[in-house]
C-alpha positions as CSV (number, residue, x, y, z in Angstrom):
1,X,0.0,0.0,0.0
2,X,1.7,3.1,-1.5
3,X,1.6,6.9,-0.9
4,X,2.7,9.5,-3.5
5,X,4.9,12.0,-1.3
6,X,5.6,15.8,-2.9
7,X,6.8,19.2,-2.3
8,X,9.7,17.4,-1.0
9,X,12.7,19.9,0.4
10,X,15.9,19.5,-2.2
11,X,17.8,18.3,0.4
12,X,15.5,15.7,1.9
13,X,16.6,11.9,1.3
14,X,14.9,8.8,1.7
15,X,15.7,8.1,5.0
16,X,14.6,11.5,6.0
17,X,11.3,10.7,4.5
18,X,11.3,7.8,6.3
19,X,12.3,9.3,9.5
20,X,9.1,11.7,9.0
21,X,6.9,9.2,9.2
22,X,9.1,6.5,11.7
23,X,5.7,7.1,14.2
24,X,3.2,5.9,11.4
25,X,2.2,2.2,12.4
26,X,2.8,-0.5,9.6
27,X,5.5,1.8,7.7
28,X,7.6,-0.4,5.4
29,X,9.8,2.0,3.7
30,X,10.1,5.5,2.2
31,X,11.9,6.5,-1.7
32,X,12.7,9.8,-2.9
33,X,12.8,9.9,-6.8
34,X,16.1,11.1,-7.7
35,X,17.2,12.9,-11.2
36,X,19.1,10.2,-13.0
37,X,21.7,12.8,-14.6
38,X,22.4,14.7,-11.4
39,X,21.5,12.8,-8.4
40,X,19.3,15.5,-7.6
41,X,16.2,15.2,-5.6
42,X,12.9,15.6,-8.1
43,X,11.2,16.7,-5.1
44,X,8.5,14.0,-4.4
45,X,8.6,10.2,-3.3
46,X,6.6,7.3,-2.2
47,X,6.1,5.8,1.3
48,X,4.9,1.8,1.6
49,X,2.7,0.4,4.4
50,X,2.0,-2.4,5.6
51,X,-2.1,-2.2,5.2
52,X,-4.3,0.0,3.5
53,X,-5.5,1.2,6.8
54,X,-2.3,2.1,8.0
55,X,-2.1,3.9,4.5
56,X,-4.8,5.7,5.2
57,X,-4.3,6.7,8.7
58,X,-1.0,8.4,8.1
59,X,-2.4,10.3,5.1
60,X,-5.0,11.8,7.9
61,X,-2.0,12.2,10.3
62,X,0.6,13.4,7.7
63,X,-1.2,15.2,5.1
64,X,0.5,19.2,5.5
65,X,2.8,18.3,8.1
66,X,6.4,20.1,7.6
67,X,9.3,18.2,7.1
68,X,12.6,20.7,6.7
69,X,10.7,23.6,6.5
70,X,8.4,21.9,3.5
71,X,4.5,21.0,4.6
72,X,3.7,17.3,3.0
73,X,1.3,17.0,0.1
74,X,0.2,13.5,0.1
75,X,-2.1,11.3,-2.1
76,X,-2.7,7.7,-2.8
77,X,-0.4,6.7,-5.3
78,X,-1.5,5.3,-8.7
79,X,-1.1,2.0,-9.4
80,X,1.5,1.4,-11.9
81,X,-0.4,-0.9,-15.6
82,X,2.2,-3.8,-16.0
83,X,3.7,-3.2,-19.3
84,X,2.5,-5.2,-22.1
85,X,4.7,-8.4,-23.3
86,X,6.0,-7.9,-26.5
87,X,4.2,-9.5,-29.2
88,X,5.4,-13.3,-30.0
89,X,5.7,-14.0,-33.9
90,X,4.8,-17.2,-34.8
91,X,7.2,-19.4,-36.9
92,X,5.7,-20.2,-40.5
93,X,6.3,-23.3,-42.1
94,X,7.2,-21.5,-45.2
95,X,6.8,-18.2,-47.6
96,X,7.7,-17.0,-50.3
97,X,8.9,-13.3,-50.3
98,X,10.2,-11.5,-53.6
99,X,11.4,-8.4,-53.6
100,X,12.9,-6.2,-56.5
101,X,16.2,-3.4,-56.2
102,X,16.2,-1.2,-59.2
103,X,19.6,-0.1,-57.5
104,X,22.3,-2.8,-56.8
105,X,24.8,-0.6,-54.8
106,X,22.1,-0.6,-51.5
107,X,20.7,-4.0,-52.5
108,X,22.5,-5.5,-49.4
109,X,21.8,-3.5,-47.1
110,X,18.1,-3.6,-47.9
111,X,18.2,-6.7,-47.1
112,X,20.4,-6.5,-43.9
113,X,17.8,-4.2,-42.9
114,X,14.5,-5.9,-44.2
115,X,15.0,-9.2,-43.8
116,X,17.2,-9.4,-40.7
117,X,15.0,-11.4,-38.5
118,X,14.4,-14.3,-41.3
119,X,15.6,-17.5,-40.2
120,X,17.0,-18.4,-43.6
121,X,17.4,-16.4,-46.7
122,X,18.3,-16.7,-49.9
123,X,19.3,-14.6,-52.9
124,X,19.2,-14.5,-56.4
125,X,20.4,-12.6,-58.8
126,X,18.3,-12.3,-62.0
127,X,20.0,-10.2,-64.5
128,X,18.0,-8.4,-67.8
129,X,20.8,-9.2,-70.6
């Protein structure tokens, strides 16, 4: 049971976030989001119970309190959609693809680029004499 955390002082870290709320029965944890480039605080975090009713007392208790100078805004956090699997392509027994290059010089890449995930290919060259 999760609990967005923002208006989070610059120099508050996630044990000082934790620390807030170290009086909050059921707290499992506390994470401030940090800027991957910097290591700078993004100013907002999340804090995990262990129940949804401990959740939601410590919303009621926490909601506006100040931590370093900065009163809490705190809401449920949203529950995250699992990302999608990616798409499985099934294996064909067999096809027939033809293509035509009006331009030998790229013909190889095209079909480095094209035909890249076929299991087997094969090329002919059918010249107009």
């Amino acid at each position: 049971h999760k609990m967005y955390a923002e208006n989070l002082g610059w120099e508050l870290d996630s044990q000082d976030l934790r620390d807030a709320f170290a009086e909050q029965p059921g707290l499992l944890g506390a994470r401030v989001v940090y800027e991957k480039d910097n290591g700078r605080s993004r100013g907002f975090g999340f804090v995990t119970f262990e129940t949804a009713e401990d959740l939601q007392a410590a919303l009621k208790a926490m909601n506006g309190v100040e931590v370093q100078d900065w009163p809490l805004r705190l809401n449920l956090a949203a529950e995250r959609k699992p990302s999608s699997p990616p798409p499985v392509i099934e294996e064909s027994t067999a096809s027939n693809v033809y293509h035509t290059f009006s331009n030998l010089n790229i013909m190889h890449w095209k079909i480095q680029v094209i035909w890249s995930s076929c299991l087997h290919l094969i090329i002919i060259f059918h010249f107009k004499i």
